[in-house]
C-alpha positions as CSV (number, residue, x, y, z in Angstrom):
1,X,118.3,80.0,114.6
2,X,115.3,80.4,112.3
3,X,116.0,82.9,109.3
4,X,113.4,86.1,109.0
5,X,111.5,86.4,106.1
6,X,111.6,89.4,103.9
7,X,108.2,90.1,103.0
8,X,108.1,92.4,99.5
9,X,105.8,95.5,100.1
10,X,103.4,94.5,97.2
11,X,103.0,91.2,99.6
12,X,101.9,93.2,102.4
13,X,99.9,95.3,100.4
14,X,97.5,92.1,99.3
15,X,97.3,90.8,102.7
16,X,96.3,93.7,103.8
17,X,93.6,94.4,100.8
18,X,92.4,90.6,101.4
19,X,92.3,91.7,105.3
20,X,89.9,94.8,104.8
21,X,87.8,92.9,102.1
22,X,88.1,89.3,102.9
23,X,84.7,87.7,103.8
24,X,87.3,85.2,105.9
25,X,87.8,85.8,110.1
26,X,90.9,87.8,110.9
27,X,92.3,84.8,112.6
28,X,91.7,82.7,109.6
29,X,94.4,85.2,107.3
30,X,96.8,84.9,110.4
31,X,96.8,81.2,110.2
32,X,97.0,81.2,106.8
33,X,100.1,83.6,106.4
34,X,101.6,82.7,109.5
35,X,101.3,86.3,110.9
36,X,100.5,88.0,114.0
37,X,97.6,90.0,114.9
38,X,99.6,92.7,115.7
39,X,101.8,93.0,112.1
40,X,98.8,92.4,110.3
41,X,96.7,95.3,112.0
42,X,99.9,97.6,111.5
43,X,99.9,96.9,107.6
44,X,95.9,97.7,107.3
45,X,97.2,100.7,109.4
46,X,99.9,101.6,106.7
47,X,97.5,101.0,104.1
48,X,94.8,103.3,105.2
49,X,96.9,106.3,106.3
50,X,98.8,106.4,103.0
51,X,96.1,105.4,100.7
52,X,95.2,109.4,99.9
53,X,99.3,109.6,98.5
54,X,98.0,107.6,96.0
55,X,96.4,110.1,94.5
56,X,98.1,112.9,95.1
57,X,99.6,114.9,91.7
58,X,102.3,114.0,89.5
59,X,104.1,117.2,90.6
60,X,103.2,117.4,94.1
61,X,105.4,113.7,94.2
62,X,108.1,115.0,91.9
63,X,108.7,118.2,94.5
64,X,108.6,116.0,97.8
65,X,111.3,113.5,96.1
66,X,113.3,116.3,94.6
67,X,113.5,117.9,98.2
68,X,114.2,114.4,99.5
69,X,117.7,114.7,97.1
70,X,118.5,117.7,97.6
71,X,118.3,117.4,102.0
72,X,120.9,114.5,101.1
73,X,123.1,116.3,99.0
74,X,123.0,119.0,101.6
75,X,124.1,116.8,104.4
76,X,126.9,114.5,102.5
77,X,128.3,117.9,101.6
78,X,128.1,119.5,105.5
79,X,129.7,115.6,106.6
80,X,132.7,116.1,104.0
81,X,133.4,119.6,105.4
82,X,133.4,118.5,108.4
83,X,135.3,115.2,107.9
84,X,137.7,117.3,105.8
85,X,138.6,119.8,108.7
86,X,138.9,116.4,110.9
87,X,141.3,114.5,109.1
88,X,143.8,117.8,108.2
């Protein structure tokens, strides 16, 4: 059996870039990276729907990933209550 590749994110990124700019066919970058239609179109996809994050503020980021932290805290702590009254 054939292993998967792991493609980094910054990979995906420049294929897709190269996709949206790239004087070459669509089925020429496919080829070329051994990808599908289909994977390529959803990382152009990605690309465009999250480009405006890019430039979003410093703070605005820093909020979002601090409430990220602090949902997971929340729920580890709620799962070790719980676990606790379990296992007594």
């Amino acid at each position: 059996m054939a292993k998967r590749r792991r493609l980094t994110p910054q990979f995906k990124a420049e294929i897709a870039i190269e996709a949206l700019i790239s004087q070459s066919s669509q089925a020429e970058l496919y080829r070329q990276h051994n990808l599908s239609q289909e994977q390529l179109s959803k990382w152009k996809h990605q690309l465009l729907d999250n480009a405006a994050t890019l430039f979003e503020s410093a703070d605005k980021q820093s909020t979002d990933y601090r409430e990220q932290i602090e949902d997971r805290t929340e729920t580890k702590v709620k799962y070790r209550g719980i676990y606790g009254q379990i296992k007594r």
